[in-house]
C-alpha positions as CSV (number, residue, x, y, z in Angstrom):
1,X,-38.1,46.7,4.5
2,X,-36.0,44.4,2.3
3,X,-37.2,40.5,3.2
4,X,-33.9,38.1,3.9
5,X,-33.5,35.9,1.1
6,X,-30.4,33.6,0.3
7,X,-30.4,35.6,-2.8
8,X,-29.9,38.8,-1.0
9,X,-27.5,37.6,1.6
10,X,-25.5,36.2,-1.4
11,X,-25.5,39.6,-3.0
12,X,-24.5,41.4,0.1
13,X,-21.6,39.2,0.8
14,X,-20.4,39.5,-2.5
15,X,-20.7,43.2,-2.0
16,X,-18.9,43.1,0.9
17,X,-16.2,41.0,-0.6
18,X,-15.9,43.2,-3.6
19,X,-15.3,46.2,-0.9
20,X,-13.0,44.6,0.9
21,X,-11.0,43.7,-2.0
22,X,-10.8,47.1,-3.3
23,X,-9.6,48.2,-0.1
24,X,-7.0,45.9,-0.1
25,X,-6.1,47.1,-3.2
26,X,-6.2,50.6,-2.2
27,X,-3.4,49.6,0.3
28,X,-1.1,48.1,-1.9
29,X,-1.2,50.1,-4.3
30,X,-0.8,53.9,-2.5
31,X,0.4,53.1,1.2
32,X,3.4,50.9,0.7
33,X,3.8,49.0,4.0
34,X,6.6,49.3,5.6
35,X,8.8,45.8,6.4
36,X,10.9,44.3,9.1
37,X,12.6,41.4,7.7
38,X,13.9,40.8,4.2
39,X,11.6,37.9,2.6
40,X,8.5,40.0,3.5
41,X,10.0,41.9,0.5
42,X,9.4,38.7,-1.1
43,X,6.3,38.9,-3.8
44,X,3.7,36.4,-2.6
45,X,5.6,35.5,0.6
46,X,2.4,35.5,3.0
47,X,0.7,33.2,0.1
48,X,3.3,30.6,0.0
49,X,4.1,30.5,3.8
50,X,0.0,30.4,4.5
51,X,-0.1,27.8,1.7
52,X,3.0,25.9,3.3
53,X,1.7,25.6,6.7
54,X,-1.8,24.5,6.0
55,X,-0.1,21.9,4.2
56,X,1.4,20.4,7.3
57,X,-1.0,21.1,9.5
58,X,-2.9,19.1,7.1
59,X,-0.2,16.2,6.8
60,X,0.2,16.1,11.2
61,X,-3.6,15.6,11.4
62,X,-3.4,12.9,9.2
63,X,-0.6,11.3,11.0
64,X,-2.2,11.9,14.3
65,X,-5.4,10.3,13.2
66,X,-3.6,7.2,11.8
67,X,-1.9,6.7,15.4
68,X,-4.3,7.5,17.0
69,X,-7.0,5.4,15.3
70,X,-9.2,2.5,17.3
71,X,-10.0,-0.9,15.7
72,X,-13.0,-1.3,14.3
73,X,-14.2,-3.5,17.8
74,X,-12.6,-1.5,20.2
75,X,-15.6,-0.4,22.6
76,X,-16.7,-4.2,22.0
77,X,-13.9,-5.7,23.5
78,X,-13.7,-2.6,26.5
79,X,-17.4,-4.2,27.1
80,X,-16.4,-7.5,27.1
81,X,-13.7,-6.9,29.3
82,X,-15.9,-5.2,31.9
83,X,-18.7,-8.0,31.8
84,X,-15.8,-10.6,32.5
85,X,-15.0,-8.7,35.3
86,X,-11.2,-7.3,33.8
């Protein structure tokens, strides 16, 4: 029985990897998809538009956390204000 090392589960997901990517490969090369719409004739279309919209899923978190962000003594003052009686 082989024992579970990181080593080994390293080597097996690069073997898996490796597979997969050959596969992929495979595809291109010999079963040319067929496309709907024009720009996924575009070379490296899915790359960029992937690429694109992590980008501003990225730059709306950002701006969501900066709105959305407490002051440093928030949950002290909320205290406060239920000690007082407010």
């Amino acid at each position: 029985m082989i024992k579970i090392t990181k080593k080994n589960l390293f080597r097996a997901f690069y073997v898996c990897l490796f597979v997969v990517a050959l596969a992929e490969l495979f595809v291109l090369l010999f079963l040319h998809p067929q496309t709907t719409f024009w720009w996924e004739e575009i070379p490296e279309f899915n790359a960029l538009y992937g690429f694109l919209s992590c980008a501003i899923l990225i730059l709306v978190a950002k701006a969501l956390g900066h709105g959305l962000k407490k002051e440093v003594d928030y949950y002290e003052k909320i205290k406060g204000e239920e000690k007082m009686g407010g």
